[in-house]
GUGUVEX-827483 format. One record per atom (N, C-alpha, C): residue in three letters; x, y, z negated. Coordinates in steps of 0.2 Angstrom, whole numbers, m for minus. Atoms other than C-alpha are relative to their C-alpha. Example, Ala and Ser with C-alpha at 12.3 -4.5 7.8 and 13.67 -1.06 7.14 Angstrom:
<nodes>
<node residuo="ALA" c1="4" c2="m6" c3="0"/>
<node residuo="ALA" c1="62" c2="m22" c3="m39"/>
<node residuo="ALA" c1="4" c2="6" c3="0"/>
<node residuo="SER" c1="m4" c2="m6" c3="1"/>
<node residuo="SER" c1="68" c2="m5" c3="m36"/>
<node residuo="SER" c1="m4" c2="5" c3="m3"/>
</nodes>
This chain:
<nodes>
<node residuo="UNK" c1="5" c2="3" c3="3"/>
<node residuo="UNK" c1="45" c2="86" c3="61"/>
<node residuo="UNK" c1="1" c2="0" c3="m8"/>
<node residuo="UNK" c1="m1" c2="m1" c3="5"/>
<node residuo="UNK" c1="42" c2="89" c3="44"/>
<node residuo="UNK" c1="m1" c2="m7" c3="m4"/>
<node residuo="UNK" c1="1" c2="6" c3="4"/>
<node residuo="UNK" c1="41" c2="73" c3="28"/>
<node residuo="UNK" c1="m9" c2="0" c3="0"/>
<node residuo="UNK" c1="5" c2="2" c3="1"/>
<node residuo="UNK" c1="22" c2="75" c3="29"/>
<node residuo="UNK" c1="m1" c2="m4" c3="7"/>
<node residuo="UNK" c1="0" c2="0" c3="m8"/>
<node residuo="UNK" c1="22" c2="74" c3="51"/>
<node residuo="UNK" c1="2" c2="m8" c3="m1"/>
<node residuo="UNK" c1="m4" c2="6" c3="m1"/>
<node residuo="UNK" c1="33" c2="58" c3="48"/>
<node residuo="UNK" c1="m5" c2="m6" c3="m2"/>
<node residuo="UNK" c1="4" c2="2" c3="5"/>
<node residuo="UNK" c1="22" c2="51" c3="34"/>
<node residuo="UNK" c1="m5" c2="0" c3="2"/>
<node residuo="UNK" c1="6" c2="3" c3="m4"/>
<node residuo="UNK" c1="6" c2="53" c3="44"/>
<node residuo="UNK" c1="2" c2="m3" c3="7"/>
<node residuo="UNK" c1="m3" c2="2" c3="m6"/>
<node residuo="UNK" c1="15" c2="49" c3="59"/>
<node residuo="UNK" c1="0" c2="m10" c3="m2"/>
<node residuo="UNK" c1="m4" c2="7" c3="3"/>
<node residuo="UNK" c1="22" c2="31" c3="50"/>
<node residuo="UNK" c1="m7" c2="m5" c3="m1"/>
<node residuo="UNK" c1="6" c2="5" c3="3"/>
<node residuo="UNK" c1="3" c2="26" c3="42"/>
<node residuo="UNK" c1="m3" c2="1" c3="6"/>
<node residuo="UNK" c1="0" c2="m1" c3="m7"/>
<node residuo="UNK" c1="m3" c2="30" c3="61"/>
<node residuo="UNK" c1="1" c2="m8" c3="3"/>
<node residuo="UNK" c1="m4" c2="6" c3="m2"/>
<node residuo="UNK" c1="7" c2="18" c3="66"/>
<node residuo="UNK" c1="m2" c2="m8" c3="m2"/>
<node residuo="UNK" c1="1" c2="4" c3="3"/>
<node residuo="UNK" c1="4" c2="5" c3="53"/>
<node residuo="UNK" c1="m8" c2="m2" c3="1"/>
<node residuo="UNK" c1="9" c2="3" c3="m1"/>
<node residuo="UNK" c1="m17" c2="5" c3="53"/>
<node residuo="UNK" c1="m1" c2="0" c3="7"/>
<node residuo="UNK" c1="4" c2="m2" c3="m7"/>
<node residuo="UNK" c1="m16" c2="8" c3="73"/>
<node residuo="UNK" c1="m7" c2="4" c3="m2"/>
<node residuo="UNK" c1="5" c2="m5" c3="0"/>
<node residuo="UNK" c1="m29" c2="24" c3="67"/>
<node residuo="UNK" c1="2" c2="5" c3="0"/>
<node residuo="UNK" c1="m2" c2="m8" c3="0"/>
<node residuo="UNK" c1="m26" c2="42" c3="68"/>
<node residuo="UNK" c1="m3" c2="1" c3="m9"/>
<node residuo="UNK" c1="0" c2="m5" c3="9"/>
<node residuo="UNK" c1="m24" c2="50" c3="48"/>
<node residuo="UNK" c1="m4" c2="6" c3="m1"/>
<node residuo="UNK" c1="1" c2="m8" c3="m2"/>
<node residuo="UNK" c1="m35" c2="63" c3="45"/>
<node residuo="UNK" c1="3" c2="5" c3="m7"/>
<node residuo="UNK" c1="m4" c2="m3" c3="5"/>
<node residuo="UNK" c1="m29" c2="77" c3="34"/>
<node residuo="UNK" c1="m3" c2="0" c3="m8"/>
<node residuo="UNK" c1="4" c2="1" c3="8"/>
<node residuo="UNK" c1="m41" c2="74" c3="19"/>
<node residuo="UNK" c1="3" c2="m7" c3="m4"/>
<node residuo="UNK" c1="m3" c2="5" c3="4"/>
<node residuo="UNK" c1="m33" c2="56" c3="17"/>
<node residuo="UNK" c1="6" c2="m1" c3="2"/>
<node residuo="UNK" c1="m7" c2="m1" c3="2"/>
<node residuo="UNK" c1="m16" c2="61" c3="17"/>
<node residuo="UNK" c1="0" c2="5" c3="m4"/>
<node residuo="UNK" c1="0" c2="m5" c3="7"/>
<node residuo="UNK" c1="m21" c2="73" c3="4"/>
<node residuo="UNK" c1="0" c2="m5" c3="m6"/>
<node residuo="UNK" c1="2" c2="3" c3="9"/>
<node residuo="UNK" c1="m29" c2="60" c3="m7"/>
<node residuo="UNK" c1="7" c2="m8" c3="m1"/>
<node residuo="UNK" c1="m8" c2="5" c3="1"/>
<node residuo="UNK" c1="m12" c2="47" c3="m2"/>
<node residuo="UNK" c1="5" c2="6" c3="m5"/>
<node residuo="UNK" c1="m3" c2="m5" c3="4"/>
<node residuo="UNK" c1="m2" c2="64" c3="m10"/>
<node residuo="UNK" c1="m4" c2="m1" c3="m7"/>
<node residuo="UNK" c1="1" c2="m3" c3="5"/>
<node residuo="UNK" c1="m13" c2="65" c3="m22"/>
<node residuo="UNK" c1="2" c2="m8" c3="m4"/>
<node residuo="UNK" c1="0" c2="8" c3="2"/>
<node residuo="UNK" c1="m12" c2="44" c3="m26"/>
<node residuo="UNK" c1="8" c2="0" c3="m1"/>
<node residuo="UNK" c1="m7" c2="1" c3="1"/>
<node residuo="UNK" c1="6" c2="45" c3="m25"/>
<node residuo="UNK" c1="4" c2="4" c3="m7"/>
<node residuo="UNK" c1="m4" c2="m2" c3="7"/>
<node residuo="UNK" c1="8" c2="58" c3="m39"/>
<node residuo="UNK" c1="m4" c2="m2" c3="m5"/>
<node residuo="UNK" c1="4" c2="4" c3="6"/>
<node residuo="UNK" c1="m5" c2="51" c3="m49"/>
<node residuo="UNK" c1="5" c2="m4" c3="m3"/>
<node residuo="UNK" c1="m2" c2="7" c3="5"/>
<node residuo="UNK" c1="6" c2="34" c3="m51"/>
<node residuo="UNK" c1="8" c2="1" c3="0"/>
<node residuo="UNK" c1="m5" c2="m2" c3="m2"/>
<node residuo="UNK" c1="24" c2="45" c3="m49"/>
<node residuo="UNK" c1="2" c2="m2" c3="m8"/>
<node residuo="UNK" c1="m5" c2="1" c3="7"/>
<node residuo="UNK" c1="26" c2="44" c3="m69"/>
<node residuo="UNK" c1="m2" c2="m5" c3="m4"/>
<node residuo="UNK" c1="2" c2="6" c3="5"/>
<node residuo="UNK" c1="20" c2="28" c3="m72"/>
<node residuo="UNK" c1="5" c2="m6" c3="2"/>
<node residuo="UNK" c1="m3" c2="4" c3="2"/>
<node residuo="UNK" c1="31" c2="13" c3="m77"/>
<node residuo="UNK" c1="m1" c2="m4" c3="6"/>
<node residuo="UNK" c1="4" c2="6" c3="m4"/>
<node residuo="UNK" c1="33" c2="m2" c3="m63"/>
<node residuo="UNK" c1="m6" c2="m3" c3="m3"/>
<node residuo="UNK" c1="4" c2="6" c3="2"/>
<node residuo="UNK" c1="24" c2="m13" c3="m75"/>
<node residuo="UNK" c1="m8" c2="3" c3="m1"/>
<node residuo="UNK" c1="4" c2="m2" c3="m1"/>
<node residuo="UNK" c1="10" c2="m1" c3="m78"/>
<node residuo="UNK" c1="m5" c2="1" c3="10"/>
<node residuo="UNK" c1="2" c2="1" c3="m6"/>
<node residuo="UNK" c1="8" c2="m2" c3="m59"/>
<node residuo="UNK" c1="m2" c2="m3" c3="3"/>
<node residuo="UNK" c1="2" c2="8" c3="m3"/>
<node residuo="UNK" c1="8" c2="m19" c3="m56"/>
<node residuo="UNK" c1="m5" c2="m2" c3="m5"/>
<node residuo="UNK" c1="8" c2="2" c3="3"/>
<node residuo="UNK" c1="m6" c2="m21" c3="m68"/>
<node residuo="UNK" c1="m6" c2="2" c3="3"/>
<node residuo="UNK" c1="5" c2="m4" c3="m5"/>
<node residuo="UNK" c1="m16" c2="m9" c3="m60"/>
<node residuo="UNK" c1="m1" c2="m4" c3="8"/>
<node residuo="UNK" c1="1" c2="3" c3="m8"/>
<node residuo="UNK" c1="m12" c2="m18" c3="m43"/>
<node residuo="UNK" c1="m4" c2="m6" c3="m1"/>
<node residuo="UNK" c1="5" c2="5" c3="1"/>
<node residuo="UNK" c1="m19" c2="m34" c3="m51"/>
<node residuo="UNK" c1="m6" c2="m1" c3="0"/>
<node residuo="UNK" c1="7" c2="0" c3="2"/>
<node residuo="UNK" c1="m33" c2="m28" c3="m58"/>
<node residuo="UNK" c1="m6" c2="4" c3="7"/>
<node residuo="UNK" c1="3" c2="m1" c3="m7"/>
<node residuo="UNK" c1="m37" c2="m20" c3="m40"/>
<node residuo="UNK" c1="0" c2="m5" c3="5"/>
<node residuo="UNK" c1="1" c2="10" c3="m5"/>
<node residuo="UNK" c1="m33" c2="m38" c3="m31"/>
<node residuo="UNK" c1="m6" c2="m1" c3="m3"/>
<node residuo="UNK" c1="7" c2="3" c3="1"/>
<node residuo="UNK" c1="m47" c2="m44" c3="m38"/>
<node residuo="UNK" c1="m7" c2="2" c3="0"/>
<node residuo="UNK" c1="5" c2="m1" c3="m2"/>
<node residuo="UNK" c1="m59" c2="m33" c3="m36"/>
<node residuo="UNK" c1="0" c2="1" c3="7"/>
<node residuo="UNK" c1="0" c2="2" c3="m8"/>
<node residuo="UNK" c1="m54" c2="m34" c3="m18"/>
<node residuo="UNK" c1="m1" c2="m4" c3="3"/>
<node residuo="UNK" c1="0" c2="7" c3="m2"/>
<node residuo="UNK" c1="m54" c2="m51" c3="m17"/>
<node residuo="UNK" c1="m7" c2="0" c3="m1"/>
<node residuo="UNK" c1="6" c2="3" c3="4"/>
<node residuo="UNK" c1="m72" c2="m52" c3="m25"/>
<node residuo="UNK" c1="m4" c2="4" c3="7"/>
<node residuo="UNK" c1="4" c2="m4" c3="m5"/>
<node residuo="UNK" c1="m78" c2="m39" c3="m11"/>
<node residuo="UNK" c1="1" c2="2" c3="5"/>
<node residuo="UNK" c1="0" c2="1" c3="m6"/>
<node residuo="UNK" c1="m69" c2="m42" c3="5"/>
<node residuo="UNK" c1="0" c2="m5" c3="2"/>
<node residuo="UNK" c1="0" c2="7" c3="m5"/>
<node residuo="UNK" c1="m71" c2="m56" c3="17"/>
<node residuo="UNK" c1="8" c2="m2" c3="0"/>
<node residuo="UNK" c1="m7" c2="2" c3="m3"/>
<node residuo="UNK" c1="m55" c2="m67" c3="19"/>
<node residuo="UNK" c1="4" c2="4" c3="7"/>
<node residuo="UNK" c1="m5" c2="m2" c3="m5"/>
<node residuo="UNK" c1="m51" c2="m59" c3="35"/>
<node residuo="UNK" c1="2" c2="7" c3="1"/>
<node residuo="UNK" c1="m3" c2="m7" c3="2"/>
<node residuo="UNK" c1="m51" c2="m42" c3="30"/>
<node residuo="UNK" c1="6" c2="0" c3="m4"/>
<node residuo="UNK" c1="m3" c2="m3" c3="3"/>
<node residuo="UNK" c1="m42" c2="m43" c3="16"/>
<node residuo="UNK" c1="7" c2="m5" c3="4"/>
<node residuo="UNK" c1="m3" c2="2" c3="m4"/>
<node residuo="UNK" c1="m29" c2="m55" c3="27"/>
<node residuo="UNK" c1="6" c2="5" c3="4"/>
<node residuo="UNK" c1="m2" c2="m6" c3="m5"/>
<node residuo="UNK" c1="m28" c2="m39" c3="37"/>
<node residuo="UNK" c1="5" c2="5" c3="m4"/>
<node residuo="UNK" c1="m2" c2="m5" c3="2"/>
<node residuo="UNK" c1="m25" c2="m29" c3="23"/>
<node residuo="UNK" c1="9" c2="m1" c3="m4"/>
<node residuo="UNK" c1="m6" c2="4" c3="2"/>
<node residuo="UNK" c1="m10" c2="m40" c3="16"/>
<node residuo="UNK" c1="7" c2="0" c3="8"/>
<node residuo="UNK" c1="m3" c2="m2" c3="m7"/>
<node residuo="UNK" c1="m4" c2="m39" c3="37"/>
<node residuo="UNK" c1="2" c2="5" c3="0"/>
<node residuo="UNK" c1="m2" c2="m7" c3="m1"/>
<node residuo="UNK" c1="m4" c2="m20" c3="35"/>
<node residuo="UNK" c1="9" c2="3" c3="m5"/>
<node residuo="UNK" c1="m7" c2="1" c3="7"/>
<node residuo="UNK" c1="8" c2="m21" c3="17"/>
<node residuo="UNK" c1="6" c2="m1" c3="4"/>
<node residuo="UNK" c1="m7" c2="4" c3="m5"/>
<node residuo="UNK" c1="21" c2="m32" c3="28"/>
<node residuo="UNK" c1="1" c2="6" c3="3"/>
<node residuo="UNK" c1="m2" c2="m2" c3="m6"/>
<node residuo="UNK" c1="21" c2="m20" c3="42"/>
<node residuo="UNK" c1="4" c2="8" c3="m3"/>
<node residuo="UNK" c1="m4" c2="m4" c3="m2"/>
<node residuo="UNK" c1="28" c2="m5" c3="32"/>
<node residuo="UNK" c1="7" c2="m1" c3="m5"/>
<node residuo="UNK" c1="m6" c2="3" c3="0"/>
<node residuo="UNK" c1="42" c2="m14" c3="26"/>
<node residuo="UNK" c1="5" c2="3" c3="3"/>
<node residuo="UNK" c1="m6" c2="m3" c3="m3"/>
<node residuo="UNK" c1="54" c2="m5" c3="38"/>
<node residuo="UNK" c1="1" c2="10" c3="m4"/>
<node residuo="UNK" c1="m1" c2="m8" c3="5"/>
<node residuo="UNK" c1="49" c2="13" c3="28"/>
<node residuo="UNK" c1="4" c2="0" c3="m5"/>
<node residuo="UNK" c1="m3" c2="m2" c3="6"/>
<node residuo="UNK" c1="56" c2="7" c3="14"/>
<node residuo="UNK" c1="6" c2="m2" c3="m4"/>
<node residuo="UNK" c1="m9" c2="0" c3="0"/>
<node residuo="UNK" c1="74" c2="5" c3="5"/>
<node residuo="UNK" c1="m1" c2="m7" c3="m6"/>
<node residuo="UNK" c1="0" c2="6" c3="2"/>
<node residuo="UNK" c1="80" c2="m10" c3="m2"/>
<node residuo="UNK" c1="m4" c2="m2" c3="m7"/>
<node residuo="UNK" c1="3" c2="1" c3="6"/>
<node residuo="UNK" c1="73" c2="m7" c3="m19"/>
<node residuo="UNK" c1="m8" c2="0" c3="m1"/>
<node residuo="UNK" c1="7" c2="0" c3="1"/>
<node residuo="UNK" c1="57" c2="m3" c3="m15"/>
<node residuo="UNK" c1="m3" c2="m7" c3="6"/>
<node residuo="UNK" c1="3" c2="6" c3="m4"/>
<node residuo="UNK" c1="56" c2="m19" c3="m2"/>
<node residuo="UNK" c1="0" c2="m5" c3="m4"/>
<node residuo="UNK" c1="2" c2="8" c3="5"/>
<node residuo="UNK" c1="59" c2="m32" c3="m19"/>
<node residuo="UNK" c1="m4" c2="3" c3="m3"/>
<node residuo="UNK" c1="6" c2="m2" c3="6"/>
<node residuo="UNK" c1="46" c2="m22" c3="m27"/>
<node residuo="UNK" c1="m7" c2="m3" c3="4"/>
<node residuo="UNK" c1="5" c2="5" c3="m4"/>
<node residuo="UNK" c1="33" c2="m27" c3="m11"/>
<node residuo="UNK" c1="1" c2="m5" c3="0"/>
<node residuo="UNK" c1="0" c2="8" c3="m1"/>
<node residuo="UNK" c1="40" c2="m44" c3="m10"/>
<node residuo="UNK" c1="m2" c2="m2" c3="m5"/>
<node residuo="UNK" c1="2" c2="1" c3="4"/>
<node residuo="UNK" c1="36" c2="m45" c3="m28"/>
<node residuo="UNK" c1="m8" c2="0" c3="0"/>
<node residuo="UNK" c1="7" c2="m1" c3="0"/>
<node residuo="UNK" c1="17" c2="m37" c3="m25"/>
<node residuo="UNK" c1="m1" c2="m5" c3="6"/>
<node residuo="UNK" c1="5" c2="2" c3="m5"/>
<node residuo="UNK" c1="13" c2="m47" c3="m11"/>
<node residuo="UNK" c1="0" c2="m8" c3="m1"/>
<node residuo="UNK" c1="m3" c2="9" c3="2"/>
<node residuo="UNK" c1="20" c2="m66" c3="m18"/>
<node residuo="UNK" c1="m7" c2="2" c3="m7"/>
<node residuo="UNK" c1="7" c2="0" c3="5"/>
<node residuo="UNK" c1="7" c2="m60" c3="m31"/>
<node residuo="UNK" c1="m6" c2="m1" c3="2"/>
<node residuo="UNK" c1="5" c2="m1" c3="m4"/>
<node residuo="UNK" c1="m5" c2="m56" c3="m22"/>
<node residuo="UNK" c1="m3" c2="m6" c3="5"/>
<node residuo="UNK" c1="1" c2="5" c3="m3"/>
<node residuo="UNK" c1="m5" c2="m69" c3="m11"/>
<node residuo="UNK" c1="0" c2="m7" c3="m2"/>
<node residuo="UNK" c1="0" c2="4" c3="5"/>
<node residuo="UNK" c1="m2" c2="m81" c3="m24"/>
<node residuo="UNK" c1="m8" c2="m2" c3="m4"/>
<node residuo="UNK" c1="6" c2="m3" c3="4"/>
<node residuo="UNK" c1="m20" c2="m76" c3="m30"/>
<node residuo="UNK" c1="m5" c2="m3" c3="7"/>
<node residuo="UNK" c1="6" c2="4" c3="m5"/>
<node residuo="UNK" c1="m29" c2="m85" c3="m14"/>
<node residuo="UNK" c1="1" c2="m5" c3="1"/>
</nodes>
């Protein structure tokens, strides 16, 4: 199984949906988009997306979507799990 197999395999997993291969194109493409951008550039971008989430999801969607964040926690290596725990004390911080 190849790093893509895995990686669709893993978000699978996490939204309970089947991936289809167009939105594993536009996660690759999302991913190099924000590959040469600084943490702090990112975490502003993520702010300024909270909020328009916030303004245009129902509490229990976006509840959902803060549940899904936690669950893939076990993907990822210790440095990139104080960088979630940092987005999501944020994020959560902000309801």
């Amino acid at each position: 199984m190849d790093n893509n197999d895995e990686l669709k395999k893993s978000l699978e997993e996490i939204g309970n949906t089947e991936v289809t291969d167009e939105q594993m194109e536009n996660i690759k493409k999302v991913a190099e988009d924000y590959s040469s951008k600084s943490d702090d550039e990112i975490f502003f971008e993520i702010i300024k997306l909270n909020e328009k989430m916030e303004d245009s999801m129902e509490p229990e969607e976006y509840e959902d979507l803060l549940e899904r964040l936690e669950k893939i926690r076990p993907l990822l290596n210790e440095e990139q799990r104080e960088r979630l725990d940092k987005l999501l004390n944020v994020l959560k911080g902000d309801r």
